[in-house]
PAZAPA-4460 file (N, C-alpha, C; in steps of 0.05 Angstrom, whole numbers, plus 32768, in hexadecimal, padded with zeros to 4 digits):
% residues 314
    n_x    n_y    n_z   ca_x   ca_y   ca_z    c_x    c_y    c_z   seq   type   mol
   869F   7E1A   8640   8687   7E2B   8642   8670   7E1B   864E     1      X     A
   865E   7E21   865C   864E   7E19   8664   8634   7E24   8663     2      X     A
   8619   7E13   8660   8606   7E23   8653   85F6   7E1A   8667     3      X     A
   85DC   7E30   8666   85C3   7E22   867D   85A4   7E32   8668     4      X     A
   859C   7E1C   866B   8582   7E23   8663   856A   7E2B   866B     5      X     A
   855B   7E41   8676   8548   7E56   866E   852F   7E3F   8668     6      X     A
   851F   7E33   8677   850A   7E1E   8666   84F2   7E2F   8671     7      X     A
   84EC   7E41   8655   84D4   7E4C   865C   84C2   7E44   863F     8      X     A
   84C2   7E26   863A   84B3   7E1C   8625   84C1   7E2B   860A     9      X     A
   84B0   7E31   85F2   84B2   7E3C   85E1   84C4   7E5A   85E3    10      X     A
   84C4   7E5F   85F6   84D4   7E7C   85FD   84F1   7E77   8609    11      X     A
   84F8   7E52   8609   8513   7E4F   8620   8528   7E5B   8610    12      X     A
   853A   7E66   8620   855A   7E6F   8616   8571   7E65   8628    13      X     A
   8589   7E66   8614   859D   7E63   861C   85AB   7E77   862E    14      X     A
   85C1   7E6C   864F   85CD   7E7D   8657   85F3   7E73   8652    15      X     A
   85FB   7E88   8645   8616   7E7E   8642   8632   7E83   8655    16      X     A
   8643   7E74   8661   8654   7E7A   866E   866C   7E7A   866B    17      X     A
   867B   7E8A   8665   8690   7E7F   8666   86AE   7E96   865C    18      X     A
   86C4   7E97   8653   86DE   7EA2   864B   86D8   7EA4   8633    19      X     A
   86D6   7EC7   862D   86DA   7EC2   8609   86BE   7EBF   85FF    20      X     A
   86A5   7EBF   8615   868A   7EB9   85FE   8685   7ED7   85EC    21      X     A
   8690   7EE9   8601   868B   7F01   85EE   8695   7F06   85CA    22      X     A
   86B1   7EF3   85CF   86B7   7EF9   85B0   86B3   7EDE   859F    23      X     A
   86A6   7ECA   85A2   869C   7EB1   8599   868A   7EB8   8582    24      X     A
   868E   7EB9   8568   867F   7EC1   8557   866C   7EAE   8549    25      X     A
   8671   7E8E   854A   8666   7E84   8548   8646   7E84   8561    26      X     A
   864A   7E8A   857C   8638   7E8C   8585   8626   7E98   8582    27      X     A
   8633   7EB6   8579   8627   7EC3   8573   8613   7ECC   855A    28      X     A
   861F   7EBC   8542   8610   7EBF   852E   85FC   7EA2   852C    29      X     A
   85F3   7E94   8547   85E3   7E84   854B   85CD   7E93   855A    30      X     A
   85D5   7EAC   8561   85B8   7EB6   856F   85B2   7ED4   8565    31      X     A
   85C1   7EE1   8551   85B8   7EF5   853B   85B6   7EED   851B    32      X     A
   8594   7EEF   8522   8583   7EEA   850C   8578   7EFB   84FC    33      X     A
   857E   7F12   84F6   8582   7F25   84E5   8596   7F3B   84E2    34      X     A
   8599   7F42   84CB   85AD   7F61   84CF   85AA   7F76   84D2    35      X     A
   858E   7F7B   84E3   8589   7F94   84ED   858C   7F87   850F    36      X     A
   85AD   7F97   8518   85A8   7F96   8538   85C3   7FB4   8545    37      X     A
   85A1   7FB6   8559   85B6   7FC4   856C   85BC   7FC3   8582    38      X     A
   85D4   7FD4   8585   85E9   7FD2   85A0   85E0   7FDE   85B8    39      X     A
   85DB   7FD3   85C5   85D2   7FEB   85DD   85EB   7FEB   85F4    40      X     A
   85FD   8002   85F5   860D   7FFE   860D   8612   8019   861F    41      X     A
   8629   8015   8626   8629   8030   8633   8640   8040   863A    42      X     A
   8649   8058   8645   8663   805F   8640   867C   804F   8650    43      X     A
   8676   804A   8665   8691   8037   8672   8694   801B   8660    44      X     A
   8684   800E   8650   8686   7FF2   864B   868B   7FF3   8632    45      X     A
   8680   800D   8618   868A   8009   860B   86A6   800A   85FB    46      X     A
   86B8   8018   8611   86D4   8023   8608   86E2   8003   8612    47      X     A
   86D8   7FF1   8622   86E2   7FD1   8624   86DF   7FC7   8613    48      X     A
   86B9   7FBB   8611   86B2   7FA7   8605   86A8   7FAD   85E4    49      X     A
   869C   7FBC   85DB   8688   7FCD   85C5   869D   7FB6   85B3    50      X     A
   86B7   7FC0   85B2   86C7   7FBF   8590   86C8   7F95   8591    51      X     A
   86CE   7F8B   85AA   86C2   7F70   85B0   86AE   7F63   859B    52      X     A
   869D   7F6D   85A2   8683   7F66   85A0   8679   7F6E   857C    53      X     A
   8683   7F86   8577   8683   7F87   855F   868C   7F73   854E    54      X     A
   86AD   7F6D   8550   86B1   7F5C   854A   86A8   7F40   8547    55      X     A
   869B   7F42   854E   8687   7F1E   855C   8675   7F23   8546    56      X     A
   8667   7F42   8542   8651   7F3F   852C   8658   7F46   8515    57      X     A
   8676   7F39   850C   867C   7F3B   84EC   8665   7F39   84DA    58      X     A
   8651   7F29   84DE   8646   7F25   84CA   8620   7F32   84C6    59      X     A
   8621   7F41   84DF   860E   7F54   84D7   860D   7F6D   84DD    60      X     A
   85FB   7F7B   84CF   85FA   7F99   84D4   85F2   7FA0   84E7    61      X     A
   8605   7FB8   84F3   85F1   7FBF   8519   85F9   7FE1   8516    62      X     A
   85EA   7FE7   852A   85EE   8002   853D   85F5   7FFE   8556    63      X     A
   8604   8019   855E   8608   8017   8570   8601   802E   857E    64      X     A
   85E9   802A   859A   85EC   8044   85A8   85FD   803D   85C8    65      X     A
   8605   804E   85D2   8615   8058   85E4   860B   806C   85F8    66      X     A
   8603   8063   8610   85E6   8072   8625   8601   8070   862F    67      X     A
   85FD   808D   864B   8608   8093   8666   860E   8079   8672    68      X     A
   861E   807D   868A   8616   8069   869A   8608   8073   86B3    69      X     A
   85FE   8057   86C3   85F2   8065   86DA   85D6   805F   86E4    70      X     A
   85CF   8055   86F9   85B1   8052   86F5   859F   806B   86E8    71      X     A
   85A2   8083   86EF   8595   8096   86DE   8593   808F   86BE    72      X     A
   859F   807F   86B5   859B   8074   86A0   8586   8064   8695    73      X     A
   857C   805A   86AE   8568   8048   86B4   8543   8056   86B4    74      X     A
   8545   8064   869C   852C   8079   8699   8520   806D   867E    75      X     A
   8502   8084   867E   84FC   808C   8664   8509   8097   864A    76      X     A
   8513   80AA   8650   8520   80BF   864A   853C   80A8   8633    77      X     A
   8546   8096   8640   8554   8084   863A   8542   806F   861F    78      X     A
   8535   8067   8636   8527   8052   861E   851E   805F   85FF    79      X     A
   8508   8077   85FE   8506   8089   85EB   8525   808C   85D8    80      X     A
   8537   8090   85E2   8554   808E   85DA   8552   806F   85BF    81      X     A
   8552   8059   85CC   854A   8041   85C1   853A   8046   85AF    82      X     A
   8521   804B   85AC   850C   804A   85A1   8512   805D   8588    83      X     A
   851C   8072   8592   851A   8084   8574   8532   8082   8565    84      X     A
   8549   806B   8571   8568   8068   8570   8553   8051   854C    85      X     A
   8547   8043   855B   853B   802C   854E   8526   8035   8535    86      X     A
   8516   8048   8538   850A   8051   8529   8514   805E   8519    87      X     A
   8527   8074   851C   853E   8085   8507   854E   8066   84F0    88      X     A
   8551   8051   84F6   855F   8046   84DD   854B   8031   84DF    89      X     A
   8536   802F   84E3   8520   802F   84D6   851E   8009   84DB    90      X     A
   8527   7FFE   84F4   852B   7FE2   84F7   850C   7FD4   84FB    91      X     A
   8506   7FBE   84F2   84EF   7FAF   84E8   84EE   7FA0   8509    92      X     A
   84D6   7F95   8507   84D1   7F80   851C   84E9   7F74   851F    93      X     A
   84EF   7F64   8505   8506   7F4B   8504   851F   7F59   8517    94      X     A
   851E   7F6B   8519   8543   7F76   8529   854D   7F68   8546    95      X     A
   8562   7F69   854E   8568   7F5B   8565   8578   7F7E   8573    96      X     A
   8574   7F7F   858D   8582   7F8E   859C   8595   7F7A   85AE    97      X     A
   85AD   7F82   85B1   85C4   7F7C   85C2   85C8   7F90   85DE    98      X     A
   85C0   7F80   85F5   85CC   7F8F   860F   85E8   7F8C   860E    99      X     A
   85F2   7F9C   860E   8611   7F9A   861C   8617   7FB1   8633   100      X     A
   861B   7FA6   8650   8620   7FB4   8659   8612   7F9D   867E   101      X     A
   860E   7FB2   8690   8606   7FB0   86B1   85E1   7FAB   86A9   102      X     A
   85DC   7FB1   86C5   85C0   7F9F   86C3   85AA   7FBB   86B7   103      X     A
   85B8   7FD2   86C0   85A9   7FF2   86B2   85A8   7FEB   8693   104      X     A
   85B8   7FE3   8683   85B7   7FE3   8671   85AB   7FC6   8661   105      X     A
   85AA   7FB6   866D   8596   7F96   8672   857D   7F9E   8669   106      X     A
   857A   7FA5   8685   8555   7FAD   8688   854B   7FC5   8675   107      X     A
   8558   7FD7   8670   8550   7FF4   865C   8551   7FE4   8646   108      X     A
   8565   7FD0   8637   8563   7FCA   8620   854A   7FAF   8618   109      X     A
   854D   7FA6   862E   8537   7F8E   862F   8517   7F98   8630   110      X     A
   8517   7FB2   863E   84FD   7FBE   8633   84F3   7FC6   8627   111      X     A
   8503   7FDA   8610   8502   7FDB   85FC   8504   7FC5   85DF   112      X     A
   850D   7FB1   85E8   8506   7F9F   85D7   84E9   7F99   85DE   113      X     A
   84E3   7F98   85F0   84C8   7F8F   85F6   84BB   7FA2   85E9   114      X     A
   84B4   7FB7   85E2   84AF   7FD3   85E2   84A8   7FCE   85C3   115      X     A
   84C1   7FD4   85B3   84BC   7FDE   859C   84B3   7FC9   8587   116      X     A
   84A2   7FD1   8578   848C   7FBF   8566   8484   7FA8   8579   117      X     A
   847B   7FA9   858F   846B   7F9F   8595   847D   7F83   85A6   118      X     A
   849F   7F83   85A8   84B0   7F76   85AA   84BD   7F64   8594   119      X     A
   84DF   7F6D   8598   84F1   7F5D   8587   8502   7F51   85A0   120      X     A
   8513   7F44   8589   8527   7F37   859C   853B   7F44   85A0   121      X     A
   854E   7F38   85BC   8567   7F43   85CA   8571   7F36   85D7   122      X     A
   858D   7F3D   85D6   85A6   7F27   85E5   85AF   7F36   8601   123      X     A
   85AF   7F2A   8604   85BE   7F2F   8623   85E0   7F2B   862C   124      X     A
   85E5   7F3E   862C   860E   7F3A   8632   8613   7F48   8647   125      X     A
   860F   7F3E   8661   8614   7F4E   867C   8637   7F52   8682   126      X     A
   862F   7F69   8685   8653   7F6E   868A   865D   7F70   86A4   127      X     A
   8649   7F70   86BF   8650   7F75   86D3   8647   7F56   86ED   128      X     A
   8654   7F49   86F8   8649   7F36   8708   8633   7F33   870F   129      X     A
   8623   7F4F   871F   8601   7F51   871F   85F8   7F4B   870C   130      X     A
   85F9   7F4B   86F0   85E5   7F55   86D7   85EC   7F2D   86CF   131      X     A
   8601   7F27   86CF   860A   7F0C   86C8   85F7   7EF2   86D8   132      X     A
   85F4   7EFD   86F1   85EE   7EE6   8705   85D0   7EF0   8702   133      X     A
   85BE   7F04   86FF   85A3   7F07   870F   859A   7F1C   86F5   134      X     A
   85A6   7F35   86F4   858B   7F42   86DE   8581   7F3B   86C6   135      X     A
   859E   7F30   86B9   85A1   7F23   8696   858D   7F11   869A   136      X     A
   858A   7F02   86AC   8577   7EEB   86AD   855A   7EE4   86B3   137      X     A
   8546   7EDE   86A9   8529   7EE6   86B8   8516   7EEC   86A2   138      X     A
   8521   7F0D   8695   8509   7F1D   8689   84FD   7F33   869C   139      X     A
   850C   7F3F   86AC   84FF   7F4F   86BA   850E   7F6C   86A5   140      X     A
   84FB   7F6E   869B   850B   7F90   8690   84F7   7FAA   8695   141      X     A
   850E   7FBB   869C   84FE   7FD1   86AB   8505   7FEB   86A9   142      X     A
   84FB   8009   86AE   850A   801C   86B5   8501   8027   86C6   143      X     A
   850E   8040   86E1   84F8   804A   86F1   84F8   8063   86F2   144      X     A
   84E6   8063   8700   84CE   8083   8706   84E1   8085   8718   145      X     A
   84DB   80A5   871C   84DC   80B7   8734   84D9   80AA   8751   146      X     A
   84C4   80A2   874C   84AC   8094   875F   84B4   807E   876C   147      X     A
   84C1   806C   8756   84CD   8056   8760   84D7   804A   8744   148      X     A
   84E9   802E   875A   84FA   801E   8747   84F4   8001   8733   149      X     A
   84F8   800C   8722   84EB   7FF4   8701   84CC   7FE6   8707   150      X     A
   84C8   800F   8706   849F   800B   870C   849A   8008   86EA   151      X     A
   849F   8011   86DE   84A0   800D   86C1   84AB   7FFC   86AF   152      X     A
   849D   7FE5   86A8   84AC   7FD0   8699   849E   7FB6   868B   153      X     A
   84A9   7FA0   868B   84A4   7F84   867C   84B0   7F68   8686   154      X     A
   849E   7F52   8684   84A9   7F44   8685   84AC   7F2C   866B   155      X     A
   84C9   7F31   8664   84D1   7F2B   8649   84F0   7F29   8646   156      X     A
   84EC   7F01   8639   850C   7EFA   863F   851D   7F04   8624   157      X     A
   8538   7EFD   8626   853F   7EFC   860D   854E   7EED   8607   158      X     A
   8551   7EEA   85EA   854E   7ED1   85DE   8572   7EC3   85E2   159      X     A
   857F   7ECF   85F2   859C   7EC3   85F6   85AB   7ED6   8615   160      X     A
   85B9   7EC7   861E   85CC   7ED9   8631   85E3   7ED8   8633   161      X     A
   85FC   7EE3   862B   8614   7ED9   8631   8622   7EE5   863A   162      X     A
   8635   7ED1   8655   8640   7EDD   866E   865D   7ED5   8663   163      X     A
   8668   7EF4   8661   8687   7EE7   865A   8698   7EE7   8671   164      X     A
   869A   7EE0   8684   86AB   7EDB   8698   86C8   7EEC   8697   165      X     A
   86D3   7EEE   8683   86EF   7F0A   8677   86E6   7F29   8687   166      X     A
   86C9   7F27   867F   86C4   7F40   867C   86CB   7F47   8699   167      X     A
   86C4   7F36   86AF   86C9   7F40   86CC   86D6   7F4C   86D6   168      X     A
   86EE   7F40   86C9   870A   7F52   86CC   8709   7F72   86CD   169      X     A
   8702   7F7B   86C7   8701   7F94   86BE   86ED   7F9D   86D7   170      X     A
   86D9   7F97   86DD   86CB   7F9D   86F1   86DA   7FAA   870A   171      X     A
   86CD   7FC6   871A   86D6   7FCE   8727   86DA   7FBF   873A   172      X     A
   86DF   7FB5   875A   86E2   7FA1   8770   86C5   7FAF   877D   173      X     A
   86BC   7FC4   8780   86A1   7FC4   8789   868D   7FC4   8779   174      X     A
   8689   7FCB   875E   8679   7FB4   874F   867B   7F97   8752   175      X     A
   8691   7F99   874F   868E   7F74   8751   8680   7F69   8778   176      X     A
   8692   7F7A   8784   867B   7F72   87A2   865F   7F6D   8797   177      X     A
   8652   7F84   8796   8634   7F8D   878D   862B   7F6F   877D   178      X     A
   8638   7F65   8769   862F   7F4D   8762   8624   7F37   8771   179      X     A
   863E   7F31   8787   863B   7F1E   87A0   862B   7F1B   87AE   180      X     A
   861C   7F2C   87AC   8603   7F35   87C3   85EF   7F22   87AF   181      X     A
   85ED   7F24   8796   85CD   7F0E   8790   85DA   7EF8   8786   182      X     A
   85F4   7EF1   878A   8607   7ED3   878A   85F4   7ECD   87A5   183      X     A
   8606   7ED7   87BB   85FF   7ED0   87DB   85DD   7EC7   87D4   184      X     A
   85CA   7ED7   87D1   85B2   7ED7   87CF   85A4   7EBB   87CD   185      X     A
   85AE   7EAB   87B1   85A8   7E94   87A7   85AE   7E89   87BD   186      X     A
   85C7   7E84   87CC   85CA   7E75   87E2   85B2   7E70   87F0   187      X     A
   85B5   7E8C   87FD   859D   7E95   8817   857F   7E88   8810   188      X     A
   8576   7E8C   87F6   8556   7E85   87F0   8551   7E6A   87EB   189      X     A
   8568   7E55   87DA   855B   7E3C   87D3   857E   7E2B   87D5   190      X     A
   8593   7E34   87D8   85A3   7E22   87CC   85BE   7E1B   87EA   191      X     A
   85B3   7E17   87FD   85C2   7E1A   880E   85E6   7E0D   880C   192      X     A
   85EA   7DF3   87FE   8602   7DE9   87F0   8610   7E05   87E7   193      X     A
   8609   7E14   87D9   8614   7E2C   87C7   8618   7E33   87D5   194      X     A
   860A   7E40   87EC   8617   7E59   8801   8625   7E4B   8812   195      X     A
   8624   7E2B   881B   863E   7E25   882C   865B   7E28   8817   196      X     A
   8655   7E1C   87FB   866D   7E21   87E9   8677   7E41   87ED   197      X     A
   8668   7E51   87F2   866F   7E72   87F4   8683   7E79   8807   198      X     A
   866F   7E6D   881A   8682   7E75   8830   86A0   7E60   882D   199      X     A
   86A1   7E4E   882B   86B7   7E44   8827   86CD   7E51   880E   200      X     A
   86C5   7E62   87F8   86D4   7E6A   87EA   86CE   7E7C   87DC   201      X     A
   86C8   7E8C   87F7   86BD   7EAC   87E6   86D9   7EBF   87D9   202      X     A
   86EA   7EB3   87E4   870E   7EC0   87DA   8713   7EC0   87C9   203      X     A
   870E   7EA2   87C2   8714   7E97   879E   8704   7EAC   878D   204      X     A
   86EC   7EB1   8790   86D7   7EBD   8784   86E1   7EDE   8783   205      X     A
   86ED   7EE4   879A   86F3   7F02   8795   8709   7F0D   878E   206      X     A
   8715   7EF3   8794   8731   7EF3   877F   8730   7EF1   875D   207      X     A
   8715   7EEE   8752   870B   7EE7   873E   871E   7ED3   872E   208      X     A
   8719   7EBE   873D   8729   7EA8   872D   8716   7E99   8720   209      X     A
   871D   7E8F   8703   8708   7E8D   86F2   86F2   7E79   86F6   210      X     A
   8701   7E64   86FE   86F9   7E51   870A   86D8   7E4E   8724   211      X     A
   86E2   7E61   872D   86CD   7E6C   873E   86BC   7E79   8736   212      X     A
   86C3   7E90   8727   86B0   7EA6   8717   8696   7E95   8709   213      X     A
   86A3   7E84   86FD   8690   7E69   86E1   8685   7E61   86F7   214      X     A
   8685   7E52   870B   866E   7E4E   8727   865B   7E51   8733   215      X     A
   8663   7E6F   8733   8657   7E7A   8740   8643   7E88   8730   216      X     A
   864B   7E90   8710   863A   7E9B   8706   8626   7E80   86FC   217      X     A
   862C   7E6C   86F0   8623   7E4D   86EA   860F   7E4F   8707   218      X     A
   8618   7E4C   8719   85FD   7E43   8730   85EA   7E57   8732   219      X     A
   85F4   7E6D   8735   85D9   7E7F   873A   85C9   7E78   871F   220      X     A
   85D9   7E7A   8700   85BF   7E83   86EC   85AC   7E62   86EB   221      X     A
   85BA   7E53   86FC   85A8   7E37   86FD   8594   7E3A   870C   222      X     A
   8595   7E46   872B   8592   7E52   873A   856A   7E65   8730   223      X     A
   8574   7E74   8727   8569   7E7E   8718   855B   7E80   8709   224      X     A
   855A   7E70   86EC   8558   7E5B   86DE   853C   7E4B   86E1   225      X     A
   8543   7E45   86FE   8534   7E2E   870A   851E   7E42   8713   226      X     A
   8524   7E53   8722   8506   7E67   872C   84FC   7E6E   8710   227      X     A
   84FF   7E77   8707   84EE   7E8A   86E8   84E7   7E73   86DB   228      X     A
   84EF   7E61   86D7   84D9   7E48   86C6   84CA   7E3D   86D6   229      X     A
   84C9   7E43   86F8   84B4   7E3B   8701   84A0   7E5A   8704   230      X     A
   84A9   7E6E   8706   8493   7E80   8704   849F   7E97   86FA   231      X     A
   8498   7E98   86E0   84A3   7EB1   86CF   849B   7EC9   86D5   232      X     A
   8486   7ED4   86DD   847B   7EF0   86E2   8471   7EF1   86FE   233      X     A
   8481   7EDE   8717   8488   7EED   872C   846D   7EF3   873B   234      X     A
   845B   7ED3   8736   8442   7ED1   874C   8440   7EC2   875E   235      X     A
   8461   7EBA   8758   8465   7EA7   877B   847A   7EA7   8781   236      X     A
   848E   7E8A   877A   84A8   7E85   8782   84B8   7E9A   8779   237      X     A
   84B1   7EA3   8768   84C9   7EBF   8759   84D3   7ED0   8767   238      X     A
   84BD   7ED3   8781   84BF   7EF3   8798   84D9   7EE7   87A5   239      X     A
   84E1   7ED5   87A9   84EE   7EC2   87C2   850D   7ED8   87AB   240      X     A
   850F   7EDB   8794   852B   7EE6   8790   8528   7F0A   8799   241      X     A
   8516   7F0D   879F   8518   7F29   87A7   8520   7F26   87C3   242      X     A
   852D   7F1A   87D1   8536   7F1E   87EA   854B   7F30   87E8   243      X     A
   8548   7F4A   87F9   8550   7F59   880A   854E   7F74   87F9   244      X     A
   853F   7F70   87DF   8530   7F8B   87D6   8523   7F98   87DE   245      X     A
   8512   7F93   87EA   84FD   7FA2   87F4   8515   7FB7   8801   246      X     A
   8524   7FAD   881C   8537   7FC7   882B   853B   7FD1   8819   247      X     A
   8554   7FC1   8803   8564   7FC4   87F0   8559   7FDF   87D5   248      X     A
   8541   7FDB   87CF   8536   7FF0   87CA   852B   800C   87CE   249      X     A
   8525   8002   87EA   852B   8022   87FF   853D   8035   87FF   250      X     A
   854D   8025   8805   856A   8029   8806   8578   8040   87F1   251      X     A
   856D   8035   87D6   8573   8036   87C1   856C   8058   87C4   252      X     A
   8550   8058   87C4   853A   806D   87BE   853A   8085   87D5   253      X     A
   854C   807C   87E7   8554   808E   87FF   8565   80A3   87F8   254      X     A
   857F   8093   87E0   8593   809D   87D6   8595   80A4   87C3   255      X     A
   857E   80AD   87B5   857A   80AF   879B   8583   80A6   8789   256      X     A
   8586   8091   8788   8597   807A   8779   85AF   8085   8779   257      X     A
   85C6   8092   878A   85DE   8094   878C   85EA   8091   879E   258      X     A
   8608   808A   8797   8613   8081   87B6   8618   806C   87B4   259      X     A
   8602   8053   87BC   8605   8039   87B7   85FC   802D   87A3   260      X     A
   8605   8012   879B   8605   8005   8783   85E6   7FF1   8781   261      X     A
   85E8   7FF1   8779   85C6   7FDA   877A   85CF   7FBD   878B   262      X     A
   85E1   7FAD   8789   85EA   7F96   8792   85ED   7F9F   87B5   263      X     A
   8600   7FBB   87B8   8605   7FC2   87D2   85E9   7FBD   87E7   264      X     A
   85D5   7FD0   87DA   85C1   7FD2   87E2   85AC   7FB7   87E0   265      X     A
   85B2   7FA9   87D5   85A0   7F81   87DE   85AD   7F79   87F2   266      X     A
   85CA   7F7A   87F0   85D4   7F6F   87FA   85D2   7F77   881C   267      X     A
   85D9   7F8B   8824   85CA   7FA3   8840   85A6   7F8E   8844   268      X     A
   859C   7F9A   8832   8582   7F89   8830   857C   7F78   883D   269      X     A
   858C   7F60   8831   858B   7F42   8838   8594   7F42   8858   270      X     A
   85A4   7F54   8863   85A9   7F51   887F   8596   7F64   8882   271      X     A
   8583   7F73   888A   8570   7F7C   888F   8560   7F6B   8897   272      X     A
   8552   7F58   887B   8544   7F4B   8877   854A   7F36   8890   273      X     A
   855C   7F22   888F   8568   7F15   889A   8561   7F23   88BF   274      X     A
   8566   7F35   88C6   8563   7F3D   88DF   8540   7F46   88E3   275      X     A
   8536   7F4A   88D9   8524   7F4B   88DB   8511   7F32   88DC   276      X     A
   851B   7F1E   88CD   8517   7EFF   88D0   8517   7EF7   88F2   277      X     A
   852F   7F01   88FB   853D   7EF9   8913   852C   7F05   8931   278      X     A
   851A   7F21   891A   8508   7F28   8936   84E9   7F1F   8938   279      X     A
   84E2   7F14   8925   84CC   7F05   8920   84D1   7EE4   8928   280      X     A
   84EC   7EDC   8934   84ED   7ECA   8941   84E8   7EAF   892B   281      X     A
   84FC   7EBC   8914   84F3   7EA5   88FD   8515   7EA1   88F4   282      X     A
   8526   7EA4   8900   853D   7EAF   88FD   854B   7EB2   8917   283      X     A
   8563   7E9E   891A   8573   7E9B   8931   8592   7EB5   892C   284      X     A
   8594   7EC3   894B   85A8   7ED9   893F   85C9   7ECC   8935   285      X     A
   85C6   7EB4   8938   85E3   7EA9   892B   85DC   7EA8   890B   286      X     A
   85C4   7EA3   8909   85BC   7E9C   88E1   85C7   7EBE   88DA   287      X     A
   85BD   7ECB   88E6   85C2   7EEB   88DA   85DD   7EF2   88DF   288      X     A
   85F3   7EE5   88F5   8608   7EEF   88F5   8617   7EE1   88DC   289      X     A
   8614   7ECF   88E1   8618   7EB9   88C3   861F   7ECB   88A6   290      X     A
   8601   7ED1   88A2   85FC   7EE5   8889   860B   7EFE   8888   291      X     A
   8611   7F0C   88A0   8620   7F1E   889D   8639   7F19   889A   292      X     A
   8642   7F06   88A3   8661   7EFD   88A1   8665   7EFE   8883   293      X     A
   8658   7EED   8879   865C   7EE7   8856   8656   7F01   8851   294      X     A
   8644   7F11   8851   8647   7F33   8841   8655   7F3E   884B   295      X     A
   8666   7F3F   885E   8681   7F4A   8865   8697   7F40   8856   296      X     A
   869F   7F29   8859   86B0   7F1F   884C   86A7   7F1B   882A   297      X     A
   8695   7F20   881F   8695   7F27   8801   8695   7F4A   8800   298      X     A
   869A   7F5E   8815   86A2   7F78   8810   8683   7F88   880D   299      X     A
   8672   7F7F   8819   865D   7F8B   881C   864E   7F9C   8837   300      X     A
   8641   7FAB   882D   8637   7FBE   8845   8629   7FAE   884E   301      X     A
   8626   7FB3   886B   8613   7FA3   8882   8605   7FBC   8891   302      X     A
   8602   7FD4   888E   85F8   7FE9   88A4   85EF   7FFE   888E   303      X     A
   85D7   8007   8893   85CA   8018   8880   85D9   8038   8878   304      X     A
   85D6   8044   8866   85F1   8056   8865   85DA   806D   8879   305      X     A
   85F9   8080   887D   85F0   8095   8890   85DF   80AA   887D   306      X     A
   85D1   80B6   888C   85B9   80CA   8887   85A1   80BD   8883   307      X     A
   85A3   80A9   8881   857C   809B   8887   857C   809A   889C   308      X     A
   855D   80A0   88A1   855D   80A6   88B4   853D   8085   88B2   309      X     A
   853E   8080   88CB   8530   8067   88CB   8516   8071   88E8   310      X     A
   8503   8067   88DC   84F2   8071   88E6   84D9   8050   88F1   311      X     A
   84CB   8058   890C   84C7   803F   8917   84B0   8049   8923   312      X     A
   8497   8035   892D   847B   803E   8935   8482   8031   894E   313      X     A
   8490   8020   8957   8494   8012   8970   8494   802B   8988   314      X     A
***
């Protein structure tokens, strides 16, 4: 197993990696500190992982709720769910909430910890490669408006993360693409070694051989790690991980959040971004063919989907 540390002073946490952290009970009863906790998951993850995880908390009392899946999940309407889930058995400050599940279910549960009495604590158990490498990690918790995407939210860590590497398996092969896209990312912004390692063994990786998986998830949350203890709430170096959101969220909001996956859409992004680099003459067109090669060969979209319609003052 392998651990990385979160050094945000008095607030640092542990990130855990590895086979099997999900049913490690000793780990687990090192970071549930009372017997009031609940489950937050959702319908695809908990007919896998839920009875897992239970098991792990032999030794305290929990609930469990069970949300849709889906970014539409990713609401008010949802969080309120939490809140009155929490208020009905009547749970004290002291309670811990458990994410289990993708990065929808991360950020909804992480805000509502923030949320209720004023904030408790919560674990983090990403079940999907995106949520493992980039959302679990940080403190960005959110849900969105109509209007737009995770306009409503907090910034607020929690107090453990653990990436069980097993769980992957199970992952669809285009979820797991969708991940790749904010793997690749870390490359692209600060870690250029990583993304030559990428390109040299992006196979291994999609072959999900374990070996690679632990890597890749280990570098990014270092990766990572390293930006948020230098700027936690995202008034400088932090923006540098939003590369290829800005498209990436267009994108999103074009399609009403359906269709494509959140990772699909950074990842499109990042070659956007990337070409648009290339016309501001800050950006050579071999660097961008480059970039597209690797999101091709990790199974990602490169061309905006049909029916947007793109619009230009030139």
């Amino acid at each position: 197993m392998k651990t990385i540390e979160v050094d945000l002073g008095d607030r640092k946490y542990p990130i855990y990696i590895g086979e099997a952290v999900l049913s490690d009970q000793i780990l687990m009863d090192k970071h549930i500190t009372s017997n009031q906790v609940l489950i937050v998951t959702n319908e695809n993850v908990a007919p896998l992982y839920l009875k897992r995880l239970e098991e792990s908390l032999s030794n305290a009392s929990h609930e469990v709720l069970i949300l849709p899946d889906g970014e539409s999940t990713k609401s008010l309407d949802s969080l309120n769910q939490i809140i009155t889930c929490l208020m009905e058995k009547k749970y004290s400050r002291t309670c811990i909430l458990i994410a289990l599940g993708g990065g929808v279910i991360g950020d909804l549960t992480g805000f509502a910890a923030a949320c209720y009495q004023r904030g408790v604590k919560f674990i983090q158990i990403p079940t999907t490669l995106l949520a493992q490498v980039d959302s679990s990690v940080g403190g960005k918790t959110a849900v969105n408006h109509p209007l737009g995407k995770n306009m409503i939210g907090a910034f607020y860590q929690p107090c453990a993360v653990l990436a069980d590497t097993n769980v992957l398996s199970t992952l669809p092969e285009r979820e797991f693409s969708a991940g790749l896209a904010e793997v690749i990312k870390y490359g692209l912004i600060r870690d250029i070694s990583f993304y030559e390692w990428l390109e040299e063994n992006i196979e291994l990786v999609i072959k999900r051989e374990n070996e690679a998986l632990t890597y890749i998830i280990e570098r990014s949350c270092m990766n990572k790690a390293e930006v948020v203890a230098q700027d936690e709430r995202e008034s400088g170096v932090r923006a540098t991980l939003n590369l290829g959101h800005t498209f990436g969220h267009a994108i999103e909001t074009a399609l009403s959040y359906k269709d494509w996956l959140h990772g699909e859409a950074v990842g499109c992004g990042m070659l956007m971004a990337a070409d648009l680099s290339m016309r501001l003459r800050l950006l050579e067109q071999e660097q961008v063919d480059r970039i597209k090669a690797l999101l091709l060969r990790a199974n990602l979209p490169t061309k905006i989907p049909k029916g947007i319609k793109l619009r230009s003052n030139a």
